[in-house]
Biopython code that builds the backbone (N, CA, C, O; Angstrom):
import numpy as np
from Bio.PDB.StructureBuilder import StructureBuilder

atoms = [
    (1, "UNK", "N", (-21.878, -5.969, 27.255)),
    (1, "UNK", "CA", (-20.497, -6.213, 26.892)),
    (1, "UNK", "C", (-19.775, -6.825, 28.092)),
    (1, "UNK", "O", (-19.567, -6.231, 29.150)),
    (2, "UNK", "N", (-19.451, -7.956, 27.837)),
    (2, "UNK", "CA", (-17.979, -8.199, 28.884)),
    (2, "UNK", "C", (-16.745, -7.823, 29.451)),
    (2, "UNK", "O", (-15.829, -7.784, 28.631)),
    (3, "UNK", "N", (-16.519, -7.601, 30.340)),
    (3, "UNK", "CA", (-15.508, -6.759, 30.677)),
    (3, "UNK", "C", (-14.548, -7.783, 31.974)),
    (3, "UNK", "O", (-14.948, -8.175, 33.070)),
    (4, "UNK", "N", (-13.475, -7.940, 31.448)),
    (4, "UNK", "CA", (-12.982, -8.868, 32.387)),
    (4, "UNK", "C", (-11.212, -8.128, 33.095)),
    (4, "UNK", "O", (-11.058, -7.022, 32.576)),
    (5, "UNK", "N", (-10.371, -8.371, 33.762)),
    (5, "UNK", "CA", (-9.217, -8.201, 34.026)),
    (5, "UNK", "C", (-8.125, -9.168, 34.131)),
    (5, "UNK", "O", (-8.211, -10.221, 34.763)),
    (6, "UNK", "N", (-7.412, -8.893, 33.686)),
    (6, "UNK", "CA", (-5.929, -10.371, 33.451)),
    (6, "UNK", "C", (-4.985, -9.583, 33.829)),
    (6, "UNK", "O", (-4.843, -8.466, 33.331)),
    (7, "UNK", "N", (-4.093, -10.139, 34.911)),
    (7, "UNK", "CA", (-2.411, -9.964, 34.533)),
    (7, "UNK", "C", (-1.950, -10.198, 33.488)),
    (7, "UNK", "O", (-2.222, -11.034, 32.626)),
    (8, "UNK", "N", (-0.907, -9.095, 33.603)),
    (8, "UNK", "CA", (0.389, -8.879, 32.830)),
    (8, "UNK", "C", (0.639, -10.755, 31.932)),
    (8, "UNK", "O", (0.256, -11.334, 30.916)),
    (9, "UNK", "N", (1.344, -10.976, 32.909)),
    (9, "UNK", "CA", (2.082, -12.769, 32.364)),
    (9, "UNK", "C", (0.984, -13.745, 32.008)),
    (9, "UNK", "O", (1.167, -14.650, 31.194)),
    (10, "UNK", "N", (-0.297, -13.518, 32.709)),
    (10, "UNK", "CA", (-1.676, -14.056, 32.033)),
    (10, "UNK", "C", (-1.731, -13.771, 30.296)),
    (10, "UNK", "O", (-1.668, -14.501, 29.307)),
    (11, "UNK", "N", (-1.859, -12.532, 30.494)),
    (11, "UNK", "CA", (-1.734, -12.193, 29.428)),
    (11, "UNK", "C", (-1.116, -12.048, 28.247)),
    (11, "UNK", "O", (-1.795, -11.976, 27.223)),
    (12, "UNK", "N", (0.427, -11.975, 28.199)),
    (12, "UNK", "CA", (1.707, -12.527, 27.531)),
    (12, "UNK", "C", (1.283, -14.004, 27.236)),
    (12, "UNK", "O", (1.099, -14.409, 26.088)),
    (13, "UNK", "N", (1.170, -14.622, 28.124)),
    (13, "UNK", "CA", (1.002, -16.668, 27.920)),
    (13, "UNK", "C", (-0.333, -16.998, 26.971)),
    (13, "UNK", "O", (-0.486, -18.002, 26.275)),
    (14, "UNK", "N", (-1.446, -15.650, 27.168)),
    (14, "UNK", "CA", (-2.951, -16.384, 26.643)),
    (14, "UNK", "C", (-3.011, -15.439, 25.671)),
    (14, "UNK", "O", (-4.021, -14.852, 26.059)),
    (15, "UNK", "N", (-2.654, -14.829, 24.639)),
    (15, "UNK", "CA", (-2.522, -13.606, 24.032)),
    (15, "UNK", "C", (-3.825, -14.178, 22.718)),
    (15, "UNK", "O", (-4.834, -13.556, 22.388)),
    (16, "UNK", "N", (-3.449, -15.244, 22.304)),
    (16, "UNK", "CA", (-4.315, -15.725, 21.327)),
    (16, "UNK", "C", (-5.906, -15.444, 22.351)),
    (16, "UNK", "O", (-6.732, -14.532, 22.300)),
    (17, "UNK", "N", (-5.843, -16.334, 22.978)),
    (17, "UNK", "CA", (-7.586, -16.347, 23.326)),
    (17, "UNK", "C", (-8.042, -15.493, 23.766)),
    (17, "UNK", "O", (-9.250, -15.391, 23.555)),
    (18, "UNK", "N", (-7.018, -13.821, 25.070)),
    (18, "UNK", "CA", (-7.616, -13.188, 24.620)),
    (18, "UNK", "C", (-8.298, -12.006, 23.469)),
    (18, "UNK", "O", (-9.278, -11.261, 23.487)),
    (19, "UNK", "N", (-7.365, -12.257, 22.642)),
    (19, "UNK", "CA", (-7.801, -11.831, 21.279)),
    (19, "UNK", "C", (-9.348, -12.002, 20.678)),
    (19, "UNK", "O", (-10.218, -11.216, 20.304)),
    (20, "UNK", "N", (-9.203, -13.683, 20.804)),
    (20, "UNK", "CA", (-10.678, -14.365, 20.335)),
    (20, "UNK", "C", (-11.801, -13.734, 21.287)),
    (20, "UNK", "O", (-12.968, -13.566, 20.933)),
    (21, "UNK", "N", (-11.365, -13.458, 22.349)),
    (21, "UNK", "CA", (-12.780, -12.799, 23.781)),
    (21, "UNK", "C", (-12.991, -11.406, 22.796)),
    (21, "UNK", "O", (-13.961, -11.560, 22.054)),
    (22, "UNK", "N", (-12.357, -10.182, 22.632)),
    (22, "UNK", "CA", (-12.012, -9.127, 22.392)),
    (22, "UNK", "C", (-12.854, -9.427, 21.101)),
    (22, "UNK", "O", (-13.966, -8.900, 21.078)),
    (23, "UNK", "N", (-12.465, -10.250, 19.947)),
    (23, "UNK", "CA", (-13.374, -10.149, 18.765)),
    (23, "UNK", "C", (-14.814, -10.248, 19.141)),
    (23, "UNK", "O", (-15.634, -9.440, 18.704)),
    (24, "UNK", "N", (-15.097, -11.104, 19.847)),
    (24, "UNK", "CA", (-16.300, -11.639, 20.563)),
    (24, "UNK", "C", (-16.906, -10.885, 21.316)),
    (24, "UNK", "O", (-17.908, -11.240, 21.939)),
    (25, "UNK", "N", (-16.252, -9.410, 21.393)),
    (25, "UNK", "CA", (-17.346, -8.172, 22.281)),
    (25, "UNK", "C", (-16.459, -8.005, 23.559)),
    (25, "UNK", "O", (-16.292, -6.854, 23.963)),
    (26, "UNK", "N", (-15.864, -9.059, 24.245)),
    (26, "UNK", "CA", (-15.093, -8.824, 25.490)),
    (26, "UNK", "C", (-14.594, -7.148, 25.541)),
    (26, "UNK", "O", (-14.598, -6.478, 24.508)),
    (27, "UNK", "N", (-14.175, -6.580, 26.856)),
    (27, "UNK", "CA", (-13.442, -5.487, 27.227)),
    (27, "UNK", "C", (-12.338, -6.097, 28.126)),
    (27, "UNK", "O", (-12.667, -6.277, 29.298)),
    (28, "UNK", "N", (-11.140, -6.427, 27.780)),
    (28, "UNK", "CA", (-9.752, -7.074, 28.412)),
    (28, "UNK", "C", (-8.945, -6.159, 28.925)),
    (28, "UNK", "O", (-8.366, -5.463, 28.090)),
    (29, "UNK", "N", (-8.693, -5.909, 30.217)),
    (29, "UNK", "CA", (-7.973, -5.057, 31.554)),
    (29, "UNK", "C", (-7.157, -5.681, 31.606)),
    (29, "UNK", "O", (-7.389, -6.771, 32.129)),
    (30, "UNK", "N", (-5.694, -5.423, 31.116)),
    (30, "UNK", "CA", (-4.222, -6.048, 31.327)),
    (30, "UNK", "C", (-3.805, -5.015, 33.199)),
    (30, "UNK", "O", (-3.857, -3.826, 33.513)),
    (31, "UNK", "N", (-3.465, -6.187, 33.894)),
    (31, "UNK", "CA", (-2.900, -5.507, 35.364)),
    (31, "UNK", "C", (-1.997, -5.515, 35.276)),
    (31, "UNK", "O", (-1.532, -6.136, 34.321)),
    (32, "UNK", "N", (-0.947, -4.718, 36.362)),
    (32, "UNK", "CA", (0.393, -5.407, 36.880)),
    (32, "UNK", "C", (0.237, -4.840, 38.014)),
    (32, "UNK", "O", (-0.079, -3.711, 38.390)),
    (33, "UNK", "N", (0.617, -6.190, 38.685)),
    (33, "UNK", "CA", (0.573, -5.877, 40.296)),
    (33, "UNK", "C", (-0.701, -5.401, 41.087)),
    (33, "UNK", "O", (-0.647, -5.098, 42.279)),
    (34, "UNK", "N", (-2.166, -5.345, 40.131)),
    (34, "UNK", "CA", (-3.361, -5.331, 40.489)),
    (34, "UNK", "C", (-3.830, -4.356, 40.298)),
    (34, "UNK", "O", (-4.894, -4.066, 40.845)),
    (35, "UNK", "N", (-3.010, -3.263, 39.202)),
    (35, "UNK", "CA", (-3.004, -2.075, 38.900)),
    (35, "UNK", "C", (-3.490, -2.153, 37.741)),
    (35, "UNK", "O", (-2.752, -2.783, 36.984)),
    (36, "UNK", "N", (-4.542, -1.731, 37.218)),
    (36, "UNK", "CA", (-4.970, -1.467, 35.066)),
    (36, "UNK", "C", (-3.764, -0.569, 34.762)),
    (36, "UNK", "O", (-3.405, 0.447, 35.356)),
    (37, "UNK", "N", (-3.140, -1.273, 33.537)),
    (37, "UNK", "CA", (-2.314, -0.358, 32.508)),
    (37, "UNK", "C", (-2.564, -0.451, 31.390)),
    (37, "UNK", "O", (-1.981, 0.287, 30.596)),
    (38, "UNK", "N", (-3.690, -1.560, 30.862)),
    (38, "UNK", "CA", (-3.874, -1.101, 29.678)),
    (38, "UNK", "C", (-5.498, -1.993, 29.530)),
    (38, "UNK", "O", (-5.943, -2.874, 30.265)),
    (39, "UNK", "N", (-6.121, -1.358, 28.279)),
    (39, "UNK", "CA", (-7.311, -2.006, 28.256)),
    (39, "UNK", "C", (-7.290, -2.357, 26.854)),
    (39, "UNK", "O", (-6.857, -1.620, 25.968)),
    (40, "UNK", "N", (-7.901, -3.814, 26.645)),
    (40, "UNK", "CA", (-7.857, -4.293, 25.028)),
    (40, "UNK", "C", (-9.493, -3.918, 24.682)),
    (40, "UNK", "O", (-9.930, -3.931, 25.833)),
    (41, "UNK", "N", (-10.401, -3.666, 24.014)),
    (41, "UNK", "CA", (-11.096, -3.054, 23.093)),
    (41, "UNK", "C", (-11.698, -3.804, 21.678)),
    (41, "UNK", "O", (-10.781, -4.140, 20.930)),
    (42, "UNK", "N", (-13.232, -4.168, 21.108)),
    (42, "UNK", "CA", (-13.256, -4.382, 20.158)),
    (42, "UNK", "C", (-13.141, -3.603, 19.103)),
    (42, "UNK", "O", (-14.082, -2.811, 19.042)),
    (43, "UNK", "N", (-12.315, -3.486, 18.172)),
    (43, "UNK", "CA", (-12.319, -2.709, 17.108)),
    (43, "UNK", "C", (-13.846, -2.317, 16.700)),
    (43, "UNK", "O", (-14.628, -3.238, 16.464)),
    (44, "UNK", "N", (-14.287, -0.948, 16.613)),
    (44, "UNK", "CA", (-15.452, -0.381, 15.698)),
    (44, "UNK", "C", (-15.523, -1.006, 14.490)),
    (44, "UNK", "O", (-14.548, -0.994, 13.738)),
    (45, "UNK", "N", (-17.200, -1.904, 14.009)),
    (45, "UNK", "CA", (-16.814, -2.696, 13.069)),
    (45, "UNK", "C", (-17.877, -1.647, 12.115)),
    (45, "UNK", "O", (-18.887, -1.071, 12.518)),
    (46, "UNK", "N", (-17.390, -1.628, 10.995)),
    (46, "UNK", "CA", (-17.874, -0.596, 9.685)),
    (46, "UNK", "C", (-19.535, -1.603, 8.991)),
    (46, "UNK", "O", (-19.551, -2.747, 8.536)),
    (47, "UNK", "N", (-20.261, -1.011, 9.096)),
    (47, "UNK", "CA", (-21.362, -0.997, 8.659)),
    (47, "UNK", "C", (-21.322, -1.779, 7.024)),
    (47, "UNK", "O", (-20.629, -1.293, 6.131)),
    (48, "UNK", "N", (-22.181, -3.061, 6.805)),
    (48, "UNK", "CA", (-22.136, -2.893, 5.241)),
    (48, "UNK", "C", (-22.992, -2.241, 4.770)),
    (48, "UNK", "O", (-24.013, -1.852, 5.337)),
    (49, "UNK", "N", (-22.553, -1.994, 3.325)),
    (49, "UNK", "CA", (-23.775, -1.743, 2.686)),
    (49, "UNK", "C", (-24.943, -2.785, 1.452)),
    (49, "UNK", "O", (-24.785, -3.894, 0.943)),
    (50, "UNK", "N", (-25.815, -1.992, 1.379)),
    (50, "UNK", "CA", (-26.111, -3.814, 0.281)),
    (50, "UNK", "C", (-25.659, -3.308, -0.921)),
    (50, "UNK", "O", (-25.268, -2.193, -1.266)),
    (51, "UNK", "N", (-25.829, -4.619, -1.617)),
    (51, "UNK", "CA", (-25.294, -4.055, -3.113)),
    (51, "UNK", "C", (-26.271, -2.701, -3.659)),
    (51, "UNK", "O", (-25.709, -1.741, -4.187)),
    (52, "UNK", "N", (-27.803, -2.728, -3.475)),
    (52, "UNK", "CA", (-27.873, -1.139, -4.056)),
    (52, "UNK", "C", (-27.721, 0.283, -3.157)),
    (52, "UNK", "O", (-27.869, 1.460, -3.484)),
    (53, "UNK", "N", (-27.436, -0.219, -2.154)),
    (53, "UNK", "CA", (-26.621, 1.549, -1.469)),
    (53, "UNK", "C", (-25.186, 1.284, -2.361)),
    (53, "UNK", "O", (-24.919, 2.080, -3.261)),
    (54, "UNK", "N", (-24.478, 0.393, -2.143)),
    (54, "UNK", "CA", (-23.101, 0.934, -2.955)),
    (54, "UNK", "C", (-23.268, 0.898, -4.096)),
    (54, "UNK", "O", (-22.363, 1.564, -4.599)),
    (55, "UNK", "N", (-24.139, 0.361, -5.123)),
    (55, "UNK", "CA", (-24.746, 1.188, -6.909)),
    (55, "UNK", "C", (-24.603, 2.779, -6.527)),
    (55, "UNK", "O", (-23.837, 3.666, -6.901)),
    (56, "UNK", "N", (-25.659, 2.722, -5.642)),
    (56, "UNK", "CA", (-26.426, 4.533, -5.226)),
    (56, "UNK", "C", (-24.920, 5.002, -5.307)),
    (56, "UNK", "O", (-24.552, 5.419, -6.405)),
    (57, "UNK", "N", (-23.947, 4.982, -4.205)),
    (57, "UNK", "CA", (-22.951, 5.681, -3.947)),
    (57, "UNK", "C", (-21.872, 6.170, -4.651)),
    (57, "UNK", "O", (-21.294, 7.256, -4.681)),
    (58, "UNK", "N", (-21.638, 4.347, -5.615)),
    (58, "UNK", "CA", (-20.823, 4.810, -7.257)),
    (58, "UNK", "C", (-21.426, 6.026, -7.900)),
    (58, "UNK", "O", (-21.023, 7.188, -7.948)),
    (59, "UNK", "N", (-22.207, 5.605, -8.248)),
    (59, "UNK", "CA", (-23.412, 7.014, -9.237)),
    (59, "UNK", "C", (-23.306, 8.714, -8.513)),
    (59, "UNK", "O", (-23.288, 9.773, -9.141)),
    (60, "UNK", "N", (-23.246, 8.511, -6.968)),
    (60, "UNK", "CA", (-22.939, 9.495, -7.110)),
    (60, "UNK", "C", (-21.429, 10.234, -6.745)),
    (60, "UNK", "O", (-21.080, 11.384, -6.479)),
    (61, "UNK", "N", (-20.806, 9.037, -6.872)),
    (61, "UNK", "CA", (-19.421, 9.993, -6.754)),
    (61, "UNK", "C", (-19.106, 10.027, -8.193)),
    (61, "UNK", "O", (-18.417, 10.900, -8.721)),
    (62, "UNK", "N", (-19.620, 9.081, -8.763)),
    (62, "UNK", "CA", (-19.402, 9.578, -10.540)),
    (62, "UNK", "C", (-19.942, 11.499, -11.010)),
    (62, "UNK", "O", (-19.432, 12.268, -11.824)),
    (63, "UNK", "N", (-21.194, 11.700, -10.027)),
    (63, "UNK", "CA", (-21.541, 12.742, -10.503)),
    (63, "UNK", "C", (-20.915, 14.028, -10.274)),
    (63, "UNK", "O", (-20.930, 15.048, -10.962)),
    (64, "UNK", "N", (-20.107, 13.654, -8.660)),
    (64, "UNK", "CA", (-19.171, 14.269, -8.199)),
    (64, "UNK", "C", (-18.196, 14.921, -9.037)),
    (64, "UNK", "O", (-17.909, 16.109, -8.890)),
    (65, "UNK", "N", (-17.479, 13.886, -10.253)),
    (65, "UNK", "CA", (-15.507, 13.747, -10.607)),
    (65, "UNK", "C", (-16.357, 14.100, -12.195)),
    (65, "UNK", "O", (-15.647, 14.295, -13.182)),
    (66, "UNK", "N", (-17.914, 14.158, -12.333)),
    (66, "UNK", "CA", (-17.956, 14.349, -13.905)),
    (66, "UNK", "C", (-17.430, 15.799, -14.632)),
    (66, "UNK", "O", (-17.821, 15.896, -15.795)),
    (67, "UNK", "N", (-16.826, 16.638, -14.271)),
    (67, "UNK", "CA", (-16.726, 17.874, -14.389)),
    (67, "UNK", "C", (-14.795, 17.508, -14.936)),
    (67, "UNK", "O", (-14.103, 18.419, -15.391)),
    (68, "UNK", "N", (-14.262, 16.095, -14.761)),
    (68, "UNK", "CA", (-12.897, 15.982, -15.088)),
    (68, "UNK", "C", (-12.791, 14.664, -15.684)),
    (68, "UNK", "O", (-12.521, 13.597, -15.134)),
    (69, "UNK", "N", (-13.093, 14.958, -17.110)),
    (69, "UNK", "CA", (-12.967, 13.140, -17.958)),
    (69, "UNK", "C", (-11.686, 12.384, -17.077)),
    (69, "UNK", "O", (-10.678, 12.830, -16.530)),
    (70, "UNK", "N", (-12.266, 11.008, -17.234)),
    (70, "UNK", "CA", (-11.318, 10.247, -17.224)),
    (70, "UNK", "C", (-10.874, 9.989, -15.279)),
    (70, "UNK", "O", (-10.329, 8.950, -14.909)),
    (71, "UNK", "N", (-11.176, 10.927, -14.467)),
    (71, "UNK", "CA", (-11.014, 10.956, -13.060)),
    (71, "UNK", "C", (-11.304, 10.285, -12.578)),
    (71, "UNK", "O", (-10.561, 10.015, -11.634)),
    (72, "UNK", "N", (-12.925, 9.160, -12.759)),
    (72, "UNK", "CA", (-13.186, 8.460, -11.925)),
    (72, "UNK", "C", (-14.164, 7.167, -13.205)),
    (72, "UNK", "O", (-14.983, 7.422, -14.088)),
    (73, "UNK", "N", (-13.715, 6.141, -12.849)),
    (73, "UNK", "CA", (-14.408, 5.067, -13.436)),
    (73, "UNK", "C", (-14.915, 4.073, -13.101)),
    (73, "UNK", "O", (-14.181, 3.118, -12.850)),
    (74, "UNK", "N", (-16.459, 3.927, -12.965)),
    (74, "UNK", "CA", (-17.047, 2.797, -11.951)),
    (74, "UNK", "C", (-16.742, 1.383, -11.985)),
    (74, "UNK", "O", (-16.695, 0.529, -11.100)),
    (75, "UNK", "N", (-16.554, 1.356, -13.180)),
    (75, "UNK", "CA", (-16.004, -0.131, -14.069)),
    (75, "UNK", "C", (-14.486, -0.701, -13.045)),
    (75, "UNK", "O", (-14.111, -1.844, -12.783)),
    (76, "UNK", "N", (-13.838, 0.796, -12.622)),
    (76, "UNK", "CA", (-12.425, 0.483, -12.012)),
    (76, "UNK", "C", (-12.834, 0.063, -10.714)),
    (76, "UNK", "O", (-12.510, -0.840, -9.942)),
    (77, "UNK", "N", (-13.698, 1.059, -10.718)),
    (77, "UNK", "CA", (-13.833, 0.650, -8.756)),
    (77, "UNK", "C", (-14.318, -0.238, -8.306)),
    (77, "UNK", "O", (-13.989, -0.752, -7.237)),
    (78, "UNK", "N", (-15.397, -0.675, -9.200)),
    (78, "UNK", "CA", (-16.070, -2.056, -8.928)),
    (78, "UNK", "C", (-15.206, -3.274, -8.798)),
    (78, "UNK", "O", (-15.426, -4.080, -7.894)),
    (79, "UNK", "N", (-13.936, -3.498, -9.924)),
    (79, "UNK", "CA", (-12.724, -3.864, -9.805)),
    (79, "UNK", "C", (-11.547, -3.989, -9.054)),
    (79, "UNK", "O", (-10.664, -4.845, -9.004)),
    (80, "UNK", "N", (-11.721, -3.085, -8.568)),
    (80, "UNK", "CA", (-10.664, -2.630, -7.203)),
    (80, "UNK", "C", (-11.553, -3.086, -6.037)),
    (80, "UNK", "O", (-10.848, -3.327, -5.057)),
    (81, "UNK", "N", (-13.071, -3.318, -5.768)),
    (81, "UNK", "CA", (-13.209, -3.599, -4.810)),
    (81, "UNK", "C", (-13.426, -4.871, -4.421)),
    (81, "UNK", "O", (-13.799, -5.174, -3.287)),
    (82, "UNK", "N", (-13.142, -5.895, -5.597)),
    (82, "UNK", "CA", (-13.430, -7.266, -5.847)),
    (82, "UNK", "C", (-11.805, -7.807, -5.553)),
    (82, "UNK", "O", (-11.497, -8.968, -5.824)),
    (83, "UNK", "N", (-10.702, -6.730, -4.907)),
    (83, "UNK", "CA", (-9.706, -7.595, -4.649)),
    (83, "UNK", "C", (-9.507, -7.575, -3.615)),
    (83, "UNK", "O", (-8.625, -8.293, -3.143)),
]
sb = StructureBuilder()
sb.init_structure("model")
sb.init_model(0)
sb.init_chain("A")
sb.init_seg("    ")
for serial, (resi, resn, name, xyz) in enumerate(atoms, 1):
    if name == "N":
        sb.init_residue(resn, " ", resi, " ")
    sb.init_atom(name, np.array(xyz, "f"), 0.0, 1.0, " ", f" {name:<3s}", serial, name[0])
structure = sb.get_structure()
């Protein structure tokens, strides 16, 4: 992982690119006065799944909510996750 340090006003002026470093794995050290006050970070990125782990997973949260008609509907969720 990369790990770099920028001033303060570096940083205010280049805010876009270092953003783009940061998506890109970078670790961004904002200074002031040669001091770290803050560190930028790639967000934890969530795992996919393929389409048959998330079949598997519908099925079983269906088996979960079957004990209350009407609670849970795969037809919906599949729907809801296509937006």
């Amino acid at each position: 992982m990369l790990s770099e340090q920028i001033g303060a006003f570096e940083a205010k002026t280049h805010f876009s690119q270092i953003l783009s470093k940061v998506e890109n794995g970078a670790d961004i050290t904002i200074t002031r006065r040669g001091k770290p006050v803050a560190k930028i970070i790639p967000f934890p990125k969530e795992p996919k799944m393929t389409y048959s782990e998330a079949v598997a997973k519908l099925f079983e949260m269906q088996k979960l909510y079957r004990g209350e008609p009407g609670s849970f509907n795969i037809r919906e969720a599949i729907e809801q996750g296509r937006r």
